[in-house]
N, CA, C and O of each residue as an XYZ file, in Angstrom:
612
protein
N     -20.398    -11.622    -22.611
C     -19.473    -10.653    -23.154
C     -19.972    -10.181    -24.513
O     -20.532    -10.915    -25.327
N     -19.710     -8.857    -24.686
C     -20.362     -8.094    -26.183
C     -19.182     -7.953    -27.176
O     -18.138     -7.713    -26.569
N     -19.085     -8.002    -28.028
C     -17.744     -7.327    -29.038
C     -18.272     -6.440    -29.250
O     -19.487     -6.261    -29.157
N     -17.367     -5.616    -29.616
C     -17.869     -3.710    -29.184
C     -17.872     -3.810    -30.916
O     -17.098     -4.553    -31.521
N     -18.974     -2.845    -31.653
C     -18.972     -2.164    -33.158
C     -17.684     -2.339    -33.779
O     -17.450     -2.990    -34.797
N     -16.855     -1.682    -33.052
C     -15.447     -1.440    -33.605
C     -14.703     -2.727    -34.044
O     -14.080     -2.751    -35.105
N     -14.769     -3.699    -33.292
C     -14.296     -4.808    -33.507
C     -14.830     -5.716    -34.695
O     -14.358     -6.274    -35.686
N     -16.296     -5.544    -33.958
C     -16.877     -6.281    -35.582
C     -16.588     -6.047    -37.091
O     -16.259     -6.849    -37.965
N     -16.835     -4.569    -37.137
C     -16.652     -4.172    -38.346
C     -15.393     -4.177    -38.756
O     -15.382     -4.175    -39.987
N     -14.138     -4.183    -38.226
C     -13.225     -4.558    -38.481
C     -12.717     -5.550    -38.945
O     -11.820     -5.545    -39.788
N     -13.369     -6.788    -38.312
C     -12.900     -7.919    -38.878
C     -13.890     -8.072    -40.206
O     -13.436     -8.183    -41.345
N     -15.187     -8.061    -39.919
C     -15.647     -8.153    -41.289
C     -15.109     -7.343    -42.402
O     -14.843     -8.207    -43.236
N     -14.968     -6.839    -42.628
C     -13.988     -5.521    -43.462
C     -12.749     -6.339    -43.961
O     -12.795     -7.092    -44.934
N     -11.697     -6.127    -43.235
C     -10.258     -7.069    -43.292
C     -10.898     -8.671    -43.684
O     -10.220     -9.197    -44.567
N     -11.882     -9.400    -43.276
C     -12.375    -10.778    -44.221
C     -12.866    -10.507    -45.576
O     -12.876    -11.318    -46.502
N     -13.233     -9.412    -45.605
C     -14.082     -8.701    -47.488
C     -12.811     -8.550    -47.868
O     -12.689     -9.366    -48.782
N     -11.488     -7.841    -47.679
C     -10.104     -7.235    -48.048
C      -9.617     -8.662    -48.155
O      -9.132     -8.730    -49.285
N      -9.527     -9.525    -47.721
C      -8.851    -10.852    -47.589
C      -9.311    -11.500    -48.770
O      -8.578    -12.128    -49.535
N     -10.713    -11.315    -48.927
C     -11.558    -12.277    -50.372
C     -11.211    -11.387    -51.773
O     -10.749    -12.014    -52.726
N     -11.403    -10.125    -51.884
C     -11.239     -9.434    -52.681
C     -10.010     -8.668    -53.184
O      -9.694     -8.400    -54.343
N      -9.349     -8.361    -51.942
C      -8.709     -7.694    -52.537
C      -6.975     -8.386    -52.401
O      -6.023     -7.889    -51.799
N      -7.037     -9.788    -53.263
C      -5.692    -10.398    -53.640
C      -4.685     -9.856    -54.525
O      -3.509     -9.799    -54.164
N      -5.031     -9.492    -55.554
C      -4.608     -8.673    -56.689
C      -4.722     -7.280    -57.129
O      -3.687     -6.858    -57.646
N      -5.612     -6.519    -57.071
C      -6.116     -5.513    -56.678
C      -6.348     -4.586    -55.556
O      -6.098     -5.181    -54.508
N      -6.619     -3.709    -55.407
C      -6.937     -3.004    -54.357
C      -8.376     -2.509    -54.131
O      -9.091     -2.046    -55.020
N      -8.599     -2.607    -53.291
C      -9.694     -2.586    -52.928
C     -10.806     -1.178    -52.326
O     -10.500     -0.579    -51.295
N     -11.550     -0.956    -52.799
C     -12.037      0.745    -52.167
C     -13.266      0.755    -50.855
O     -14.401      0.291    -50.744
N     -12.672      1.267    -50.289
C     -13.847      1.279    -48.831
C     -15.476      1.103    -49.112
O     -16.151      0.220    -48.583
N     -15.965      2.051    -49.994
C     -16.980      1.886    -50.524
C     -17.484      0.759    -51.269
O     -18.705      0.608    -51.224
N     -16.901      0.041    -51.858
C     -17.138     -1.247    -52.148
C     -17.572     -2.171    -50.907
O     -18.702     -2.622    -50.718
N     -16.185     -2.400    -49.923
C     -16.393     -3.195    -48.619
C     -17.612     -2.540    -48.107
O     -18.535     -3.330    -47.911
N     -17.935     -0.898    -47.751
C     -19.049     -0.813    -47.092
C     -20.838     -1.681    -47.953
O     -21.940     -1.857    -47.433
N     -20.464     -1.921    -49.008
C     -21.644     -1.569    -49.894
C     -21.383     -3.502    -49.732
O     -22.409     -4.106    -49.419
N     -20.388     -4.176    -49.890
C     -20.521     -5.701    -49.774
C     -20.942     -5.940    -48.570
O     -21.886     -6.729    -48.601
N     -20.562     -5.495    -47.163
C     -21.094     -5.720    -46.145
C     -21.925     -4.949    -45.496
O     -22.046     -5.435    -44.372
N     -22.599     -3.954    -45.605
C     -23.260     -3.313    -45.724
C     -22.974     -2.299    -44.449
O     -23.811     -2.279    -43.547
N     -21.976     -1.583    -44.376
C     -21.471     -0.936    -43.233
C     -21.239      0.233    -43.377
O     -20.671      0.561    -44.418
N     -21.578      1.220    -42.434
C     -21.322      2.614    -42.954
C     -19.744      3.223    -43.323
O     -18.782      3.018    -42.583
N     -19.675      3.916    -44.455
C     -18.725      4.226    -45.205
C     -17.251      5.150    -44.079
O     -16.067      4.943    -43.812
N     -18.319      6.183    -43.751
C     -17.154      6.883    -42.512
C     -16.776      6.176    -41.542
O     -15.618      6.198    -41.125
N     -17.779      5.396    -41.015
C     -17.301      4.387    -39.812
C     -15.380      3.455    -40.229
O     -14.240      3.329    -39.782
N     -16.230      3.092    -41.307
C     -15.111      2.382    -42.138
C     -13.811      3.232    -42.532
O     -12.879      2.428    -42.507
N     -13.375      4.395    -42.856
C     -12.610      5.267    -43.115
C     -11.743      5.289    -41.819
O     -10.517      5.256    -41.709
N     -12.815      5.363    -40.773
C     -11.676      5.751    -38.924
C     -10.980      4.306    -38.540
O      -9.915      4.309    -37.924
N     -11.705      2.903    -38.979
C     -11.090      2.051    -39.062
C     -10.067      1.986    -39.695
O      -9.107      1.556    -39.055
N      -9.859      2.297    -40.903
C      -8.949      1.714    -41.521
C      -7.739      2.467    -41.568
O      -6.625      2.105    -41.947
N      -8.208      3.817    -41.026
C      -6.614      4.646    -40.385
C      -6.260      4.111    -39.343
O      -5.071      4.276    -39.072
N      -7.049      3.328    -38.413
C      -6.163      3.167    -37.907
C      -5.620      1.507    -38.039
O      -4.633      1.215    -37.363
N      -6.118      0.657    -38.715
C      -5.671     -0.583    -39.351
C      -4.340      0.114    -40.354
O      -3.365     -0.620    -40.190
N      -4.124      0.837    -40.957
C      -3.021      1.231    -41.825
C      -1.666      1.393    -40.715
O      -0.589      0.817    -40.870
N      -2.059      2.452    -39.409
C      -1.422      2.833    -38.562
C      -0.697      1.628    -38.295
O       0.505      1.616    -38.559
N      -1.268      0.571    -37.793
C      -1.160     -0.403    -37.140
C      -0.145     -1.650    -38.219
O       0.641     -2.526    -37.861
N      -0.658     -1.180    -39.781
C       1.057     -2.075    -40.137
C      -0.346     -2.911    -40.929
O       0.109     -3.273    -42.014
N      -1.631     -3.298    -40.854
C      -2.009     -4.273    -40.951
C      -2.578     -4.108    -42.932
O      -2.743     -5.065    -43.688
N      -2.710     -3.009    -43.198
C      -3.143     -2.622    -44.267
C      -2.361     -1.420    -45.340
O      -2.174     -0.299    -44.865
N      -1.971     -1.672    -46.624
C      -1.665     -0.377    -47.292
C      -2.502      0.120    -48.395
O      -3.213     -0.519    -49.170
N      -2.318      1.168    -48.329
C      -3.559      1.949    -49.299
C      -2.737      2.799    -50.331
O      -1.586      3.217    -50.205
N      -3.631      2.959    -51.415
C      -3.040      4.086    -52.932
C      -4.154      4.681    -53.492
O      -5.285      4.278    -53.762
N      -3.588      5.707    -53.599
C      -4.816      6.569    -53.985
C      -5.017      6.950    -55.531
O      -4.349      6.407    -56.411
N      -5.752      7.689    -55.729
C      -5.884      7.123    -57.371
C      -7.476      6.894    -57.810
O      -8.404      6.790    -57.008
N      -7.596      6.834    -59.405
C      -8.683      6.009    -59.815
C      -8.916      4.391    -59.612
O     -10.005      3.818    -59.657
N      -7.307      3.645    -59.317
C      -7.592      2.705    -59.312
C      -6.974      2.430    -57.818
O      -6.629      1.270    -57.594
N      -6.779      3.566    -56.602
C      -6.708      3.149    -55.635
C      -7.660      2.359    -54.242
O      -8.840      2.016    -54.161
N      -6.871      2.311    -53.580
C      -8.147      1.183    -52.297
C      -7.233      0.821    -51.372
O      -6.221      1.469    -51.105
N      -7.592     -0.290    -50.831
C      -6.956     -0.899    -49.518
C      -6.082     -2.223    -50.121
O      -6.563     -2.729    -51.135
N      -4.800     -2.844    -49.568
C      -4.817     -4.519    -49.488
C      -4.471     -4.722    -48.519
O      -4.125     -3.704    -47.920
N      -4.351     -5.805    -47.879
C      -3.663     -6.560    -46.935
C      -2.454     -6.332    -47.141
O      -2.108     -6.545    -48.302
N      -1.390     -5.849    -46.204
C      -0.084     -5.896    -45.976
C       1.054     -7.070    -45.309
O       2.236     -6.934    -44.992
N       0.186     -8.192    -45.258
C       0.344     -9.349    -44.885
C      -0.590    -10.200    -45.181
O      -1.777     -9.925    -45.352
N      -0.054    -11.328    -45.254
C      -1.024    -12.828    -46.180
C      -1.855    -12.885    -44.916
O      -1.526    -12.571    -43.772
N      -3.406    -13.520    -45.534
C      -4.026    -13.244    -44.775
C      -4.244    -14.502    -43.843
O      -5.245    -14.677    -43.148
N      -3.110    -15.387    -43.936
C      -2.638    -16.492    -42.690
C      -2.071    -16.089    -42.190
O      -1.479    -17.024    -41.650
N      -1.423    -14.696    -41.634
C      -0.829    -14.181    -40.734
C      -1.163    -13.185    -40.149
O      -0.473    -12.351    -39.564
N      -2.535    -13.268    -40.335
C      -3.055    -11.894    -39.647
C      -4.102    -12.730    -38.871
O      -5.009    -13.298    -39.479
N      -3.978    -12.801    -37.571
C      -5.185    -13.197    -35.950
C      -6.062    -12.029    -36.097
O      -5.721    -10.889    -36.411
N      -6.927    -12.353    -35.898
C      -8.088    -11.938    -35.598
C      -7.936    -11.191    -34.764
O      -8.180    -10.009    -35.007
N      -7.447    -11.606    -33.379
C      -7.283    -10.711    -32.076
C      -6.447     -9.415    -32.371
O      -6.627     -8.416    -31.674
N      -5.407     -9.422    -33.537
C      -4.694     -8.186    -34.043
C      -5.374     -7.582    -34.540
O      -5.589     -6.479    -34.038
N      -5.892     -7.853    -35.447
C      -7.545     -6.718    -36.191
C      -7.784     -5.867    -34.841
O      -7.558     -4.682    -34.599
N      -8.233     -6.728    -34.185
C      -9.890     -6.046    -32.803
C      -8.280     -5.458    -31.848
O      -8.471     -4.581    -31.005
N      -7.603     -5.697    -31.938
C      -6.467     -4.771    -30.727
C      -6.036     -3.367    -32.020
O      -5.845     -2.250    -31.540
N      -5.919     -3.531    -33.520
C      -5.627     -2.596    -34.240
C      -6.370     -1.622    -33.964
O      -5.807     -0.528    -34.015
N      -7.617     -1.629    -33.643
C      -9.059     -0.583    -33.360
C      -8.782     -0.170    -32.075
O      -9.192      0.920    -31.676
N      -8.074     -0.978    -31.315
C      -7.982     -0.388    -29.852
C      -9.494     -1.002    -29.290
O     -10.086     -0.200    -28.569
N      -9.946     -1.842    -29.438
C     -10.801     -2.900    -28.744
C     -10.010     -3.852    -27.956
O      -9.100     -4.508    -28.462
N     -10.371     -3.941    -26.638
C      -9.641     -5.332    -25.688
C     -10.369     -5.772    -25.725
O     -11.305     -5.087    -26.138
N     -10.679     -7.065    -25.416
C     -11.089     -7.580    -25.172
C     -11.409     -8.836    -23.768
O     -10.871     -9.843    -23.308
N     -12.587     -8.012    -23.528
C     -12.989     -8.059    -22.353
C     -14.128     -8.822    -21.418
O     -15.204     -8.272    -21.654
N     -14.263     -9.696    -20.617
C     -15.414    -10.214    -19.828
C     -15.720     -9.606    -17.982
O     -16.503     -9.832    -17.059
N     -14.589     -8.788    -18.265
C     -14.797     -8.430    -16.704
C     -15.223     -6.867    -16.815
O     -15.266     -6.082    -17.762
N     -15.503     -6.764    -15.507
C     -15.669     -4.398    -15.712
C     -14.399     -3.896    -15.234
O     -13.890     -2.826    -15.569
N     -13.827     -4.918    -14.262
C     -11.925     -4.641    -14.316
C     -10.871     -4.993    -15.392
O     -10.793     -5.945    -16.168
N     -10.102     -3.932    -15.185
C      -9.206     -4.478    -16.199
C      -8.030     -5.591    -15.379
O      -7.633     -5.777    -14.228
N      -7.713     -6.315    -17.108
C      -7.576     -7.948    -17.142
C      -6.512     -7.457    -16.267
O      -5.974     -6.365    -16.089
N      -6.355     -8.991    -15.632
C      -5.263     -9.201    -14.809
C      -4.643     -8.305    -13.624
O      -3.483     -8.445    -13.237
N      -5.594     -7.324    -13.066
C      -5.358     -6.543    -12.267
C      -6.096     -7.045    -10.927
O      -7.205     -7.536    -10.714
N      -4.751     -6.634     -9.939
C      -4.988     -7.001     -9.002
C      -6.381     -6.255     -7.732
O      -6.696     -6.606     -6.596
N      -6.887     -5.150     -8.630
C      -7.940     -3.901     -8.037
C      -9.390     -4.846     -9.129
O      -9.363     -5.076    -10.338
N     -10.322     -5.139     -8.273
C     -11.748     -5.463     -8.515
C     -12.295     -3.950     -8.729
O     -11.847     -2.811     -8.593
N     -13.567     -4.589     -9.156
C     -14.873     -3.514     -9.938
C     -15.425     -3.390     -8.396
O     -16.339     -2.571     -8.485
N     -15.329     -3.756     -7.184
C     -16.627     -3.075     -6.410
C     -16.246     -2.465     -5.945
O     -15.023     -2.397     -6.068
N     -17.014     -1.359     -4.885
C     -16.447     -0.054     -4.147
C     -15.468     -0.692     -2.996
O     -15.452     -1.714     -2.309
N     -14.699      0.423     -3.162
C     -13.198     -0.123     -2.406
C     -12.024     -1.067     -3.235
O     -10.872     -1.415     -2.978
N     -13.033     -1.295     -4.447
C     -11.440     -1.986     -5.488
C     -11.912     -3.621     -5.271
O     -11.603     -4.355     -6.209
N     -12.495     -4.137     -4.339
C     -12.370     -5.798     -4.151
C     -13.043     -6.234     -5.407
O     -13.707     -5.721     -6.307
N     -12.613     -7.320     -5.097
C     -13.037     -8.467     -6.465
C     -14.397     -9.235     -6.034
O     -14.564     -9.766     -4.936
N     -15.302     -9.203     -7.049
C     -16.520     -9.887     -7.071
C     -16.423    -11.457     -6.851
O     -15.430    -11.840     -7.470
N     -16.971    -12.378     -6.302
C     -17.582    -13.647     -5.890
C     -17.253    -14.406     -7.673
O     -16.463    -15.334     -7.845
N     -17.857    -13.912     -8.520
C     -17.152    -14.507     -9.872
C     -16.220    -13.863    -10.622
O     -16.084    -14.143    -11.813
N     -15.488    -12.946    -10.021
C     -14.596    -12.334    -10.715
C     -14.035    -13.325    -11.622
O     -14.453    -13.547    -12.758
N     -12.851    -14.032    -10.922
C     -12.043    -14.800    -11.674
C     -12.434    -15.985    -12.609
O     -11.656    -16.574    -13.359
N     -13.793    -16.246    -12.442
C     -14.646    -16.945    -13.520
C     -14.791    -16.049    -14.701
O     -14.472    -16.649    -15.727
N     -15.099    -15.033    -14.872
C     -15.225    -13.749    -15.795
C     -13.847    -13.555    -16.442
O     -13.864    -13.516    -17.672
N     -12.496    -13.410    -15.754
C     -11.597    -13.118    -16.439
C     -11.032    -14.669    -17.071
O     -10.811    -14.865    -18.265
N     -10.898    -15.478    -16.207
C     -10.756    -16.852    -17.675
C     -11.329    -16.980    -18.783
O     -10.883    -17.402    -19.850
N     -12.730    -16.461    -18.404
C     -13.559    -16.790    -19.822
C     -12.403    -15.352    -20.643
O     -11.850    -15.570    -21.721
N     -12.316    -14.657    -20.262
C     -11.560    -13.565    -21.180
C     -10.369    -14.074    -21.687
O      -9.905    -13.587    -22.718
N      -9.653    -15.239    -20.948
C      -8.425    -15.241    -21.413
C      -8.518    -16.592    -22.385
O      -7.613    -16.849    -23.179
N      -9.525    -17.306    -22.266
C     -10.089    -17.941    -23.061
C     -10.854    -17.423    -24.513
O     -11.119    -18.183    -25.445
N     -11.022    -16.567    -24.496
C     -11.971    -15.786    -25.682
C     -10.204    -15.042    -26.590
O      -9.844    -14.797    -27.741
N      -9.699    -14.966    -25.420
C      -8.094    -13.733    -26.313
C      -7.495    -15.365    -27.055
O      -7.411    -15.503    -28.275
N      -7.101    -16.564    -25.986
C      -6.527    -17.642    -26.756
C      -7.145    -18.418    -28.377
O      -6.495    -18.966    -29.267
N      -8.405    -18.208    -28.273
C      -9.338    -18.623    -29.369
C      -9.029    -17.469    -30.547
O      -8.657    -17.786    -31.676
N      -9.232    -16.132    -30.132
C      -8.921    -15.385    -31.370
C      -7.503    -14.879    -32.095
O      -7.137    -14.243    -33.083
N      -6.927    -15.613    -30.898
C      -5.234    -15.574    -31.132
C      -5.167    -16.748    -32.161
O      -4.341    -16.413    -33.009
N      -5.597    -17.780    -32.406
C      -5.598    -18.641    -33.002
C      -6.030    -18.862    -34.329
O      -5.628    -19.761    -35.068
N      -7.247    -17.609    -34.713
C      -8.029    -17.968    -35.937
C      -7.513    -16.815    -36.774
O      -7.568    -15.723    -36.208
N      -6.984    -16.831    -38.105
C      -6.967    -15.974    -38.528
C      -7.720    -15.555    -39.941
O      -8.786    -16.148    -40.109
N      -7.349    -14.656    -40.953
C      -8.558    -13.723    -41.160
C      -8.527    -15.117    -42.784
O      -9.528    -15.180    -43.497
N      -7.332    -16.008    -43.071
C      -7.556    -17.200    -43.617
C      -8.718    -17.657    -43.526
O      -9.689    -17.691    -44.282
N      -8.424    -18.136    -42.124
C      -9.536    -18.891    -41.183
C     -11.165    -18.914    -41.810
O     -11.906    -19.769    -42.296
N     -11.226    -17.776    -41.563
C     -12.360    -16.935    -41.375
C     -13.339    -17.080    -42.734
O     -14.508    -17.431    -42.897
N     -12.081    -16.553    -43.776
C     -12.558    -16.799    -45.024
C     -12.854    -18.055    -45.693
O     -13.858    -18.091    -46.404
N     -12.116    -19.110    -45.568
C     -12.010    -19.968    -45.670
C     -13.104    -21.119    -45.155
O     -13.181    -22.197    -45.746
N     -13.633    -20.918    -44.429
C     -14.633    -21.167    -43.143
C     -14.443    -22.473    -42.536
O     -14.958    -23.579    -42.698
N     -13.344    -21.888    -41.626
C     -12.011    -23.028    -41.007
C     -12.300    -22.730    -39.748
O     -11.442    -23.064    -38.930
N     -13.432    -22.101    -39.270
C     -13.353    -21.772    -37.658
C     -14.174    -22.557    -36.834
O     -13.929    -22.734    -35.641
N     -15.424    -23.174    -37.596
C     -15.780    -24.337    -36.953
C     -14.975    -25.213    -36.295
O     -14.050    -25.611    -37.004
N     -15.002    -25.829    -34.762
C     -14.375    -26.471    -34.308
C     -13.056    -26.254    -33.617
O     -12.584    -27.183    -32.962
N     -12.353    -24.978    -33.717
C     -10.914    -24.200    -33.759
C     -11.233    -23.953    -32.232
O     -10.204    -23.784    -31.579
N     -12.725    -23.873    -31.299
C     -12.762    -23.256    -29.966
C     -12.589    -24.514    -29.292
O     -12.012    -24.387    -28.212
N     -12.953    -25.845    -29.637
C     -12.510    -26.972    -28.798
C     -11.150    -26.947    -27.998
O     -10.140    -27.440    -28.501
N     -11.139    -26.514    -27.068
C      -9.977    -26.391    -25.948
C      -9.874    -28.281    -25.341
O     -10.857    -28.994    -25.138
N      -8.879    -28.562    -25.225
C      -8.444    -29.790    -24.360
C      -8.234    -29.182    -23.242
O      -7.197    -28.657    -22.835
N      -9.800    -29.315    -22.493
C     -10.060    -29.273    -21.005
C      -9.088    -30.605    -20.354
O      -9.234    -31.645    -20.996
N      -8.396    -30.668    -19.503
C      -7.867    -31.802    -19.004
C      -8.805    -32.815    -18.018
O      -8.420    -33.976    -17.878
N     -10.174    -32.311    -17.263
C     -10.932    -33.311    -16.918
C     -12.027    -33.765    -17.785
O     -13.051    -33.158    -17.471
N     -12.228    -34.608    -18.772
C     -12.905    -34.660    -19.627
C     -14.332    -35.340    -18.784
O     -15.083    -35.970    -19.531
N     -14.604    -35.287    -17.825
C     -15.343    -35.895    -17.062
C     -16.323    -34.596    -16.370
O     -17.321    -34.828    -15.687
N     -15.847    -33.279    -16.677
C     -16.246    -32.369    -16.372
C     -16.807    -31.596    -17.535
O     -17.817    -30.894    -17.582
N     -15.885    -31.896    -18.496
C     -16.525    -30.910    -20.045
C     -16.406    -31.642    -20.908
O     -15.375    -32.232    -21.230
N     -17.693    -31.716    -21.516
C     -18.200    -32.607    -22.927
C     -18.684    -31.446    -24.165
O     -19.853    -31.065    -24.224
N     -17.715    -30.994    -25.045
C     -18.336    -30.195    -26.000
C     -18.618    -30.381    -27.385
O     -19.193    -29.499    -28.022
């Protein structure tokens, strides 16, 4: 599975906004120039991260971005859904009963493909942009498999 541009830069962005911008506000151009990300790219993000409730902005000499929520309450998986990124391991969409091959059926590993997806949504439901900063995510993907005789991680 790939994380699409959109997603990435998002969260990296909102983790730079999380470190920096506690007290202050923060200006796109800064985040692009700390993480080294293009400036417009960053602008379509963050309209629609504002849209989305997750960020407020002021404009000004001394305007920028902050977090509109502490940044222990902001998942990760809300960032990458703010962009309109799903997140995805299959070429069908999740939980639908219509497969990717001609005629709609479901592939031989389909449903191996969509666990790992619902496994990848439970993990980023979990970490948030704290997390992240903090560098609290080591270890956070250890799932309690119930046959431990089957998975050693």
């Amino acid at each position: 599975m790939k994380v699409s541009t959109k997603a990435r830069y998002a969260v990296m962005a909102m983790a730079d906004l999380a470190n920096h911008g506690t007290d202050q506000h923060v200006s796109l151009s800064e985040i692009a120039m700390r993480q080294e990300l293009p400036l417009p790219y960053l602008e379509q993000l963050f309209n629609k991260l504002k849209k989305s409730g997750m960020v407020k902005s002021s404009r000004g000499s001394n305007g920028g971005y902050l977090l509109n929520h502490p940044a222990t309450e902001i998942r990760i998986i809300d960032v990458m859904q703010a962009v309109e990124t799903p997140v995805k391991a299959t070429r069908c969409e999740n939980h639908s009963p219509k497969g990717c091959r001609q005629g709609g059926g479901r592939c031989l590993t389909h449903d191996l493909w969509e666990e790992l997806g619902d496994v990848i949504r439970l993990f980023l439901a979990k970490v948030t942009l704290a997390d992240v900063c903090e560098r609290r995510v080591l270890g956070l993907g250890k799932f309690n498999f119930h046959e431990p005789r089957m998975y050693s991680l």
